[in-house]
C-alpha positions as CSV (number, residue, x, y, z in Angstrom):
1,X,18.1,-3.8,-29.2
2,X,21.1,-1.6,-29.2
3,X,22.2,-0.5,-25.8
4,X,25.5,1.6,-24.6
5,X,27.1,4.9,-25.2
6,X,26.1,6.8,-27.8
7,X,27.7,10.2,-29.5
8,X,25.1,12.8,-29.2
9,X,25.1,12.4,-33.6
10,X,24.0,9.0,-33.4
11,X,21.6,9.2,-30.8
12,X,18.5,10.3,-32.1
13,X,15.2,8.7,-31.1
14,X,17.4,6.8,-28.6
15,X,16.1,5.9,-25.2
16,X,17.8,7.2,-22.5
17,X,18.8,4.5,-20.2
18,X,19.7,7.5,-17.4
19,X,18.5,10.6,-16.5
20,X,20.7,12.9,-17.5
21,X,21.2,17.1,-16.7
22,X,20.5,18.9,-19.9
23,X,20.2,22.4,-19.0
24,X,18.7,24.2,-20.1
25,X,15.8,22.0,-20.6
26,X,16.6,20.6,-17.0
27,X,16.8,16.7,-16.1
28,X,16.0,14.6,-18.7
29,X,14.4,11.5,-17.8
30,X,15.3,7.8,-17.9
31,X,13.3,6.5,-20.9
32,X,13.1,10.2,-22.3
33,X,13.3,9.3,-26.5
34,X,15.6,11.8,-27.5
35,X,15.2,14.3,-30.3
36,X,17.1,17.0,-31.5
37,X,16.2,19.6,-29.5
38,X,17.3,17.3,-26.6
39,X,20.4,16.2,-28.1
40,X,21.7,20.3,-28.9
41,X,20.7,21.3,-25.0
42,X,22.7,17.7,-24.2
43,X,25.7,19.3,-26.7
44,X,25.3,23.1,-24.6
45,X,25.4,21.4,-21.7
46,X,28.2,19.9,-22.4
47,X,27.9,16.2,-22.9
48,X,29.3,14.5,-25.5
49,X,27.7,11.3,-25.5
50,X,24.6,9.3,-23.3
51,X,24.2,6.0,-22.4
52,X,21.2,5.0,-24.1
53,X,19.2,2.4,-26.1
54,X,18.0,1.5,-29.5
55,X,15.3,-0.4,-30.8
56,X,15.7,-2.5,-33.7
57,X,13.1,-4.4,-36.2
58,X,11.7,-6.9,-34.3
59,X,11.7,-5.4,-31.1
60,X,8.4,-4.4,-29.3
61,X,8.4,-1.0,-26.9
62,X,8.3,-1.9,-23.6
63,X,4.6,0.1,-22.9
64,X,3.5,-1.7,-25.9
65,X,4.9,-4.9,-25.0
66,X,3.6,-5.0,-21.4
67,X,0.2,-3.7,-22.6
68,X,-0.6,-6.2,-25.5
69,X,0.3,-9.3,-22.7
70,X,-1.9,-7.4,-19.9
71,X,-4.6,-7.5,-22.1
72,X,-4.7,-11.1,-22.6
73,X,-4.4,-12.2,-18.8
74,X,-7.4,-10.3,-17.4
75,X,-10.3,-12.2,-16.2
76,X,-13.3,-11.5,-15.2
77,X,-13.9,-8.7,-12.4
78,X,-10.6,-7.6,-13.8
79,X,-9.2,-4.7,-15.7
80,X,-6.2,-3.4,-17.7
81,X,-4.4,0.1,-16.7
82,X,-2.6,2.0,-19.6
83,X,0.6,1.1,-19.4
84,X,3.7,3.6,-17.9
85,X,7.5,2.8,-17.4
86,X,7.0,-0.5,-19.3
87,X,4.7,-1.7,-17.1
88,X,1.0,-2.3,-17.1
89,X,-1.0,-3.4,-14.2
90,X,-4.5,-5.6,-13.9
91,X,-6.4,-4.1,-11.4
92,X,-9.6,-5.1,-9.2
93,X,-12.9,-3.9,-9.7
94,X,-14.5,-6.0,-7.2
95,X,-14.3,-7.3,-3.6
96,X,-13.5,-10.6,-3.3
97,X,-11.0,-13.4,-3.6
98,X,-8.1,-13.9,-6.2
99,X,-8.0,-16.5,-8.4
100,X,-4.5,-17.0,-10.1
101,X,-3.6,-19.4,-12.3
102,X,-0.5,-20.4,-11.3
103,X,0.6,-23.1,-14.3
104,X,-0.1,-19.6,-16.7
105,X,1.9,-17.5,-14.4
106,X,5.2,-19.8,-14.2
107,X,5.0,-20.7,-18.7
108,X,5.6,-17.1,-18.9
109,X,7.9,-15.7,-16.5
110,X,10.3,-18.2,-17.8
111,X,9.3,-17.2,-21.4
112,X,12.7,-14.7,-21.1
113,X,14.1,-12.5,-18.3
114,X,12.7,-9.2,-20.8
115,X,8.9,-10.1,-19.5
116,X,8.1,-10.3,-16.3
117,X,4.7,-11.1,-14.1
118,X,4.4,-10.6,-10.7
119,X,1.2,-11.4,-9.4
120,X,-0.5,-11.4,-5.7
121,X,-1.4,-15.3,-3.9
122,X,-3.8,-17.6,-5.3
123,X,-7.0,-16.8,-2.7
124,X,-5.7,-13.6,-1.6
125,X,-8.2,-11.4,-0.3
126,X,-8.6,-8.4,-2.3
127,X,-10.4,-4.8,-2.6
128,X,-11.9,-3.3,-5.1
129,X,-9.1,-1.0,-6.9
130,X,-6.6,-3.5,-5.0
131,X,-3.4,-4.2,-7.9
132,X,-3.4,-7.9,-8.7
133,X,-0.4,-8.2,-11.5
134,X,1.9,-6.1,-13.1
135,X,3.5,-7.1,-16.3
136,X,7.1,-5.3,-16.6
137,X,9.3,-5.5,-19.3
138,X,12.8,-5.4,-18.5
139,X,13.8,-1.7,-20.1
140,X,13.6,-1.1,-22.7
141,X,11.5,-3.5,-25.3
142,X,11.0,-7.4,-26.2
143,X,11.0,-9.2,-28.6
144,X,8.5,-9.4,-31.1
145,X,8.7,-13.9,-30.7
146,X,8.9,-13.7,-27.2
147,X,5.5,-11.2,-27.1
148,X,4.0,-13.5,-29.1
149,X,4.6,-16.2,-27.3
150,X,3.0,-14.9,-23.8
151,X,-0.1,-14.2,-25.7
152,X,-0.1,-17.2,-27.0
153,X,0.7,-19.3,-23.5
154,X,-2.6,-17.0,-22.6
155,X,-4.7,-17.5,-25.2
156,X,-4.3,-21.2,-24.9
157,X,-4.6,-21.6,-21.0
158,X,-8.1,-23.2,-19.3
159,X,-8.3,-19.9,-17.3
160,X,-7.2,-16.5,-17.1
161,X,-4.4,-15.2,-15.2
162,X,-6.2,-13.8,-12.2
163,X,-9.8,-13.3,-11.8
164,X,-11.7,-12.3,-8.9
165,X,-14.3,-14.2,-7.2
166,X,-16.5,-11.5,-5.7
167,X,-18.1,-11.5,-2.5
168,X,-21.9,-12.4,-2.6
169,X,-24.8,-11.3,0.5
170,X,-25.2,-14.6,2.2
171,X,-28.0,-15.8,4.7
172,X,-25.6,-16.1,7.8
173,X,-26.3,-17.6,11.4
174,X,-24.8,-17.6,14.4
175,X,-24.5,-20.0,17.2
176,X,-22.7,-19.3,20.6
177,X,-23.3,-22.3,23.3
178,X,-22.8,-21.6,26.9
179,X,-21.8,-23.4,29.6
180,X,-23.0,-21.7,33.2
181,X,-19.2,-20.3,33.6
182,X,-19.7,-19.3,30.2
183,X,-20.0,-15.6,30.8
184,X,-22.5,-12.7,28.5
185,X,-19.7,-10.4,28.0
186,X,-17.6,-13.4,26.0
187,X,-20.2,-14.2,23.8
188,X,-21.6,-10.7,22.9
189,X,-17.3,-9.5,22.0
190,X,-17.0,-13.6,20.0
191,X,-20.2,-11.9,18.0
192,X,-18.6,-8.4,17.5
193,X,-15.4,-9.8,16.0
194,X,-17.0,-12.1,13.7
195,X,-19.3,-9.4,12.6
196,X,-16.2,-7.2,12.0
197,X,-14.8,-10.2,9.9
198,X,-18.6,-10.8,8.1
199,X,-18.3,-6.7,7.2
200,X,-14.8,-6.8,5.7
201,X,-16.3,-9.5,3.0
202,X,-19.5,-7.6,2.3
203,X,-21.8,-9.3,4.9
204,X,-23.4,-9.7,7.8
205,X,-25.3,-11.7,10.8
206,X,-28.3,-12.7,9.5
207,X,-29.5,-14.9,12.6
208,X,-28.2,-15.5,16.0
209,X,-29.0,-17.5,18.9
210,X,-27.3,-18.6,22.2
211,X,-28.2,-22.0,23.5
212,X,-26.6,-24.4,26.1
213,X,-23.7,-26.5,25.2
214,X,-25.4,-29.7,24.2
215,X,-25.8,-31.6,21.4
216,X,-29.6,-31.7,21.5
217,X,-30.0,-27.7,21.7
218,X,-27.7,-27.0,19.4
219,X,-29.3,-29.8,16.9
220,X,-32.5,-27.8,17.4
221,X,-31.3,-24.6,16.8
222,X,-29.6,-26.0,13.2
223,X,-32.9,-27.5,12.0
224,X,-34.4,-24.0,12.9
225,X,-32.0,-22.0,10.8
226,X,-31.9,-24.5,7.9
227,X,-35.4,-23.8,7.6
228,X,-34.5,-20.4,7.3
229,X,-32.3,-21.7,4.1
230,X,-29.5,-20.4,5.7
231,X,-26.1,-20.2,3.3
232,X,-23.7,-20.6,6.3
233,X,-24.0,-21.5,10.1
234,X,-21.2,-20.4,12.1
235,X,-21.0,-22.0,15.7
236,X,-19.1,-21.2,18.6
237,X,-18.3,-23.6,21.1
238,X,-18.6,-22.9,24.5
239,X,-15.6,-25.1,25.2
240,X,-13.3,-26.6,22.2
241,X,-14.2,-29.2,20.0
242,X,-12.1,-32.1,20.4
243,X,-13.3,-35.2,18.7
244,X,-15.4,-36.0,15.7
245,X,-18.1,-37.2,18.4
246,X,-18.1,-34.3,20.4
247,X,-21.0,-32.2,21.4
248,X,-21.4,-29.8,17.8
249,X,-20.5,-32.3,15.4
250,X,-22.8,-34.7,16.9
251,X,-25.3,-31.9,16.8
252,X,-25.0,-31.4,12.8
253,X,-25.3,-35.0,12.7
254,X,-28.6,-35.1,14.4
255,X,-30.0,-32.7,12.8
256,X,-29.5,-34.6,9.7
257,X,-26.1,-33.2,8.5
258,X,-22.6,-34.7,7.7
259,X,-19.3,-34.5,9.1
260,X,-16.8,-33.1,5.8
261,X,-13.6,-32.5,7.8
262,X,-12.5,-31.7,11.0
263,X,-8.5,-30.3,11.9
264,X,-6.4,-28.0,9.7
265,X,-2.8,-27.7,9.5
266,X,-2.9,-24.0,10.3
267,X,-1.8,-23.1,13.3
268,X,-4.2,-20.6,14.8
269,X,-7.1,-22.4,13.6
270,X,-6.3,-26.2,14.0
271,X,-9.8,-27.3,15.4
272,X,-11.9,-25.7,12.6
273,X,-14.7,-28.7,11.4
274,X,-16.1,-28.3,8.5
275,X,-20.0,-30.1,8.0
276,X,-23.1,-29.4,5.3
277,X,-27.0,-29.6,6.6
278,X,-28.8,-30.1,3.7
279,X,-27.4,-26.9,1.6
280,X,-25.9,-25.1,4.1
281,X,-22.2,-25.2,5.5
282,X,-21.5,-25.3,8.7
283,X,-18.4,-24.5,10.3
284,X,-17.6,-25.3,13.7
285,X,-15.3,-22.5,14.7
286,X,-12.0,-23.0,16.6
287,X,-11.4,-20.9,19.8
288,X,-8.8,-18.6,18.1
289,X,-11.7,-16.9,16.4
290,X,-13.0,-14.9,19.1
291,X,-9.4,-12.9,18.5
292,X,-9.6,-10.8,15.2
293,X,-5.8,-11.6,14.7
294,X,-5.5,-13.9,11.0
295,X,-6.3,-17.5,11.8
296,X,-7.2,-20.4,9.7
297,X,-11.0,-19.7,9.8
298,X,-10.6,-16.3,8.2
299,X,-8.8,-18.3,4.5
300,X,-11.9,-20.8,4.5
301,X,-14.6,-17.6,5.3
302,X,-13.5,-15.8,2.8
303,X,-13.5,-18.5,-0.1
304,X,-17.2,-19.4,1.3
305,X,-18.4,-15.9,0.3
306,X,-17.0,-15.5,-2.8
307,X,-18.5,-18.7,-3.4
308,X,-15.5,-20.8,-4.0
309,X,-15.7,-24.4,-3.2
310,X,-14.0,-25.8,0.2
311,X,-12.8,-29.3,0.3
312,X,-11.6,-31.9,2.5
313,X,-8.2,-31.2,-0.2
314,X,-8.4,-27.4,-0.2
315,X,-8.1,-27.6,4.0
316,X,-5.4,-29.9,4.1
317,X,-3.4,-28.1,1.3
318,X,-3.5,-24.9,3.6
319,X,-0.4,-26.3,5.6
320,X,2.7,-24.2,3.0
321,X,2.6,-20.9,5.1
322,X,0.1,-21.9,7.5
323,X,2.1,-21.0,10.9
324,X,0.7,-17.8,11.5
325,X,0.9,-17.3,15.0
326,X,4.2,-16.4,14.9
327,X,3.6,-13.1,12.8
328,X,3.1,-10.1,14.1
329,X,3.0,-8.1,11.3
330,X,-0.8,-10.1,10.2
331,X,-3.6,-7.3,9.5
332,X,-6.0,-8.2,12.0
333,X,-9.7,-7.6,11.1
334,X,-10.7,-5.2,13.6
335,X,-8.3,-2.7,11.4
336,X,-10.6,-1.1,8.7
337,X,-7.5,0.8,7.7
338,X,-5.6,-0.5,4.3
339,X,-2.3,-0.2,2.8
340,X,-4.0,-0.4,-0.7
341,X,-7.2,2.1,-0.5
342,X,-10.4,1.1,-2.5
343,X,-10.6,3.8,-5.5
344,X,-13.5,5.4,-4.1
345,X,-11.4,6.6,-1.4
346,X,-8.7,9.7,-1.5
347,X,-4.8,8.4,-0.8
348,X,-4.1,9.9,3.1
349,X,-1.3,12.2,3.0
350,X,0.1,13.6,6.2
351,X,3.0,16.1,6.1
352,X,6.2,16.0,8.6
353,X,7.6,19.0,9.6
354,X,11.5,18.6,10.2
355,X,11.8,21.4,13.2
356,X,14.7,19.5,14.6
357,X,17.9,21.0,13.6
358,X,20.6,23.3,15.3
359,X,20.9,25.9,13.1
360,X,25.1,25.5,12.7
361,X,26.0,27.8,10.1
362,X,22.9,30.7,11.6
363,X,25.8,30.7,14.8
364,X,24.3,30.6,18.1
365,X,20.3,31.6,17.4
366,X,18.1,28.9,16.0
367,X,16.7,30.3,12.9
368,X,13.2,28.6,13.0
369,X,12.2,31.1,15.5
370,X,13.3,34.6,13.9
371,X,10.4,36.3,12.7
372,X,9.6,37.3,9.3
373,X,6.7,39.4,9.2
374,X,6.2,39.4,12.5
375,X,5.8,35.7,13.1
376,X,8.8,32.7,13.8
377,X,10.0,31.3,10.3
378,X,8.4,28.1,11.7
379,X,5.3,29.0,12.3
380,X,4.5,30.3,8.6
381,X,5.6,26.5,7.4
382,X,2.9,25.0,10.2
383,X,0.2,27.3,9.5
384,X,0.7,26.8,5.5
385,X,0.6,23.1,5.8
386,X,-3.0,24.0,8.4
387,X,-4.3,25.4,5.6
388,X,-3.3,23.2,2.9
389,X,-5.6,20.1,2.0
390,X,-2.9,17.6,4.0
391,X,-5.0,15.0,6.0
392,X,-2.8,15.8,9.3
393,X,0.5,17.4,10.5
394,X,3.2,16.0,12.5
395,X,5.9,18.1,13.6
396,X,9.7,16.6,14.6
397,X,11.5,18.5,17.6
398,X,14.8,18.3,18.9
399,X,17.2,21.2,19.5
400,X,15.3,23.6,21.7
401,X,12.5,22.0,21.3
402,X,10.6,23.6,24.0
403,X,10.6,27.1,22.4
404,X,9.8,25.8,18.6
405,X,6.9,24.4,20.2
406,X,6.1,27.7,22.1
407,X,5.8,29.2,18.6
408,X,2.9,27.0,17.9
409,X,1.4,26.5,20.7
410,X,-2.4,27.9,19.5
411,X,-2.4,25.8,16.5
412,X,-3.1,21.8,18.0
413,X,0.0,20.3,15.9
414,X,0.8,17.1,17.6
415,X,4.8,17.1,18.4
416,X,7.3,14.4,19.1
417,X,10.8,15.4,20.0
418,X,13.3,13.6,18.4
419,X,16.2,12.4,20.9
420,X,18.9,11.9,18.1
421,X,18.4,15.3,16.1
422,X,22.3,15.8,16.9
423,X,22.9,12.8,14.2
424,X,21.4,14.7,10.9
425,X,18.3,15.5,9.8
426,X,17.4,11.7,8.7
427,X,16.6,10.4,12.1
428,X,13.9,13.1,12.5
429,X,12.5,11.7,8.9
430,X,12.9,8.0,10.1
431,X,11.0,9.2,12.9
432,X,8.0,10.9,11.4
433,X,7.7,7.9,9.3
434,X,7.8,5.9,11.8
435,X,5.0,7.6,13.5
436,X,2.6,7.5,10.5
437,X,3.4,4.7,7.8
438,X,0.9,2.9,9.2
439,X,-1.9,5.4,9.0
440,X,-1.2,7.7,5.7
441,X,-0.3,6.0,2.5
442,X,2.0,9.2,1.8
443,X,4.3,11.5,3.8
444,X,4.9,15.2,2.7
445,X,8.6,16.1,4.2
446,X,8.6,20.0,5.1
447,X,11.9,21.6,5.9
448,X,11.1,24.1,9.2
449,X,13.1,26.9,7.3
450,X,11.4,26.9,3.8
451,X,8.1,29.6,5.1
452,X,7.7,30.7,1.5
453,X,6.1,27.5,0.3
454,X,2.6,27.8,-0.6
455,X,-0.9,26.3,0.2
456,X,-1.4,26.1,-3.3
457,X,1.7,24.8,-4.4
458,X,1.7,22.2,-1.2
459,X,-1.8,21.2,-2.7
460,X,-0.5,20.7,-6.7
461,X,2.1,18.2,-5.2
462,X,-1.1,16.5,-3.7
463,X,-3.0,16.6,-6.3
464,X,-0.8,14.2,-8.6
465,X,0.1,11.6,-6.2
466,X,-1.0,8.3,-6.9
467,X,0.8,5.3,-6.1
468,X,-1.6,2.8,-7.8
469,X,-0.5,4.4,-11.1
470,X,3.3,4.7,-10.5
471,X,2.9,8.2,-9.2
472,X,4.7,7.4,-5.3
473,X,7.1,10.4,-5.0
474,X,6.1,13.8,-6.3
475,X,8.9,16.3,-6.8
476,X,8.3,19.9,-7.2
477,X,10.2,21.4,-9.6
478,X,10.9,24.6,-11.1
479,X,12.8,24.8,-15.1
480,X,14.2,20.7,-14.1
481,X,15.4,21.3,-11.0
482,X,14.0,19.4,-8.2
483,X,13.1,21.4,-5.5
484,X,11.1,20.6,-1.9
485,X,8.7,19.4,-0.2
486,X,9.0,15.6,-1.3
487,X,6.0,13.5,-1.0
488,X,7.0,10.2,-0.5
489,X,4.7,6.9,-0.4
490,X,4.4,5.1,2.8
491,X,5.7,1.7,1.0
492,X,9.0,3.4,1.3
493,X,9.0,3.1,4.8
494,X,11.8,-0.1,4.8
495,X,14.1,2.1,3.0
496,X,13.4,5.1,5.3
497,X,14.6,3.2,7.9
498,X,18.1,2.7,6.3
499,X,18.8,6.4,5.7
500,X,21.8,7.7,7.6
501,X,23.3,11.5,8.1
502,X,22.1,14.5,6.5
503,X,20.6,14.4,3.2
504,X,17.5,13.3,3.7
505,X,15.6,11.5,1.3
506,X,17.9,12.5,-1.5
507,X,19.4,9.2,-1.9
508,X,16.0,7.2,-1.6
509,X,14.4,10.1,-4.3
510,X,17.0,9.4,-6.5
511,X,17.1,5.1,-6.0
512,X,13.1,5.2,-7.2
513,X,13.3,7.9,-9.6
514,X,10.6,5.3,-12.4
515,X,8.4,6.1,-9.6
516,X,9.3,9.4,-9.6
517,X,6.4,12.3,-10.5
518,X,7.5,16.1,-11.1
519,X,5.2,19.0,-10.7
520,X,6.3,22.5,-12.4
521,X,6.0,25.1,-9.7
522,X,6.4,28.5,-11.0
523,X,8.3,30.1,-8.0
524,X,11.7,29.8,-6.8
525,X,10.2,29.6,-3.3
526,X,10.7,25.6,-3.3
527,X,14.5,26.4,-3.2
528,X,14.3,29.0,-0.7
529,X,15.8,27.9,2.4
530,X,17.0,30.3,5.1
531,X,20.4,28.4,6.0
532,X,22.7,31.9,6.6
533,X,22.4,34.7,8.7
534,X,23.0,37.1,5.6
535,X,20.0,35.2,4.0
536,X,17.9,35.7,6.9
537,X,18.8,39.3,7.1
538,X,18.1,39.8,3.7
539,X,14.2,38.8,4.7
540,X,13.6,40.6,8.4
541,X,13.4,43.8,9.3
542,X,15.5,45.5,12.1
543,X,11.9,44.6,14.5
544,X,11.8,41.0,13.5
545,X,14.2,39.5,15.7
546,X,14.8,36.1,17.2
547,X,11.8,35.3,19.1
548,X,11.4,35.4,22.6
């Protein structure tokens, strides 16, 4: 591959390695193939050269490349998205648990820096529509020898990749001993949480029964729900199981059973004991499991219902990255919420309306609140974004915050008033995001003084976003040029955080512009912001004044 700066004559079919203003065709994007109608707007609008690439015989195109290896690396439950950006990702079409092969994984990233595979842990749990690879080639192409040698590393392998082990309906019961200080209330919220875990893998209780803490009930109660060719019998202990020959694992002994394991170096869940009766498993549950927060018990549950084998080996193997109770940032069961939806579910997008700033070059009146058409500027940008097919609004306050939220006051927008609006508009952004990253997977930032924005054009930059495809910020644009809002994917929210001063998310925008999605908007209305008294008196009548 040729790659560096190229006189506009030469550059034909090159790939640009930049995006790269070529009014008047507008912004020409990185990985935009140049032809010659590119190359004379590039010559009108001034440019005499691009920094670009060339392929030459015997490289593969990067889509191409990524999508021939993809193909060979899917297992089963598994499938192959077209490929975009050089990239093409293997995606989930079941519930269940990853299976990576990892020997597979580590032959051909170190095949050569052009391919890439980046895959999720070996046993992660995983949802349907859930991305489980993504093979990138380093812009712009590969070589054909290297290409053939991933497929070939593939072809050869034992296993695939990745598969997924799908979660299967099991016969599930449940045991809760008691104690007489054991109180109702614990055992019925020990039940709830392990339902809520049961759910999240596609199952549920089957059986349950409470009996007293001793090794002849509970042995009773075992034969019972073997009978009842139980798949798994979960028990909890009225008090902690601290020996091999303590009260439940003598119980699964007398009922005929075996001991498999008991300990795990996974620290919540170090007193999880792991037996079989007959054809059932039973797992003697350690006391961190009445808590939905992550603990050991949740890896081993959800390799039993996908039917993946447990062992003695697999247990004691979980120690690499086992300390978990030092991590606050673990999804805990009782979330249903998800960073990565299932497909079957629409992407949450909440928009942010910036309401925060002081108005500096309007003078002394704050410009959100003079009326056009009879109603404060601001208010026309809340009651588009009301109408608009946004999943919930958010509004940033700061300077007079009291009266922009007077303006609103009939229209139930939550409001959060931003202490720091002084310091630019990006810590009323950092805020918003702040506020909602965790419950919208994208943000649409709305400027206070933009009112000309419509419904219809807030819901085409809706439409189009989708992050699962490479689609994570959605710029409206009108001839090229970017315009706003900006809808921006909540897996931004790190670099959010590290935006200083004024520009917004110009910076971030322009950072992640492979992710970046454009949507022509036919109306100059997503440039129109009201920043100048003559601009604002060029849209209000001599009765539309500041409000009061």
């Amino acid at each position: 591959m040729i790659f560096g700066r190229l006189k506009l004559e030469n550059a034909e079919g090159a790939i640009l390695a930049h995006a790269v203003d070529a009014e008047p065709l507008g912004i020409l994007k990185k990985g935009t193939v140049l032809d010659t109608a590119m190359l004379d707007a590039l010559k009108k609008a001034g440019h005499l050269s691009v920094l670009a690439a060339k392929l030459e015989d015997g490289d593969i195109p990067e889509d191409t490349a990524a999508h021939e290896i993809a193909k060979t690396l899917a297992g089963s439950n598994v499938s192959v998205r077209a490929p975009f950006t050089g990239r093409s990702n293997l995606m989930s079409e079941q519930n269940g648990i990853a299976l990576l092969n990892r020997d597979l994984i580590n032959k051909i990233n170190t095949i050569d820096p052009s391919i890439t595979v980046a895959s999720v842990k070996n046993f992660e749990k995983i949802e349907s529509g859930q991305m489980l690879a993504t093979i990138k080639i380093i812009p712009f192409s590969s070589p054909e020898e290297y290409v053939n040698k991933a497929i070939g590393f593939a072809e050869l392998a034992d296993r695939s990749l990745v598969s997924i082990a799908p979660f299967l309906r099991k016969k599930i019961g449940v045991i809760s001993t008691q104690l007489p200080s054991t109180p109702e209330k614990l055992i019925h919220k020990s039940e709830k949480i392990l339902l809520d875990r049961l759910q999240r893998c596609d199952n549920e209780i089957t059986f349950r029964q409470t009996v007293p803490h001793h090794e002849n009930d509970v042995a009773i109660v075992l034969d019972k729900l073997s009978r009842k060719q139980c798949d798994l019998i979960l028990i909890f202990g009225a008090s902690a199981i601290t020996d091999v020959r303590d009260v439940i694992p003598t119980a699964i002994k007398e009922a005929g059973g075996e001991i498999e394991h008991f300990g795990m170096p996974v620290d919540p869940g170090n007193l999880l004991l792991l037996g079989k009766l007959k054809d059932c498993t039973v797992v003697g549950l350690p006391g961190c499991t009445r808590s939905p927060k992550l603990n050991g018990f949740d890896w081993v549950l959800e390799r039993l219902l996908a039917d993946v084998e447990v062992t003695p080996s697999d247990i004691m193997a979980m120690g690499e990255g086992g300390l978990l109770k030092e991590i606050s940032s673990r999804p805990q069961p009782r979330d249903k919420r998800q960073k990565t939806m299932p497909k079957s579910e629409p992407n949450k997008i909440a928009a942010v309306l910036l309401a925060a700033g002081q108005s500096r070059r309007m003078g002394t009146d704050n410009k959100l609140l003079a009326l056009i058409d009879g109603k404060p500027m601001v208010r026309h940008v809340a009651e588009t974004l009301l109408a608009s097919n946004v999943d919930d609004v958010l509004t940033v306050t700061g300077h007079e915050a009291d009266e922009v939220v007077k303006t609103m006051w009939d229209l139930s927008i939550p409001s959060v008033q931003n202490p720091d609006f002084d310091k630019g508009l990006s810590t009323s952004l950092k805020l918003g995001f702040e506020l909602l990253h965790n419950k919208f997977d994208g943000i649409l930032v709305c400027l206070g003084d933009m009112p000309f924005v419509s419904q219809d054009q807030i819901n085409q930059i809706l439409e189009v976003f989708d992050p699962e495809n490479g689609r994570s910020i959605i710029v409206p644009t009108q001839n090229g040029k970017r315009g706003n809002p900006a809808l921006i994917s909540t897996q931004f929210w790190e670099e959010v955080r590290d935006i200083s001063g004024d520009i917004g998310a110009k910076a971030l925008i322009s950072a992640n512009d492979h992710v970046v999605h454009t949507v022509e908007i036919d109306s100059s209305s997503i440039f129109a912001d009201i920043d100048t008294p003559d601009i604002l008196a060029s849209l209000t009548s001599p009765a539309d004044k500041i409000s009061e």
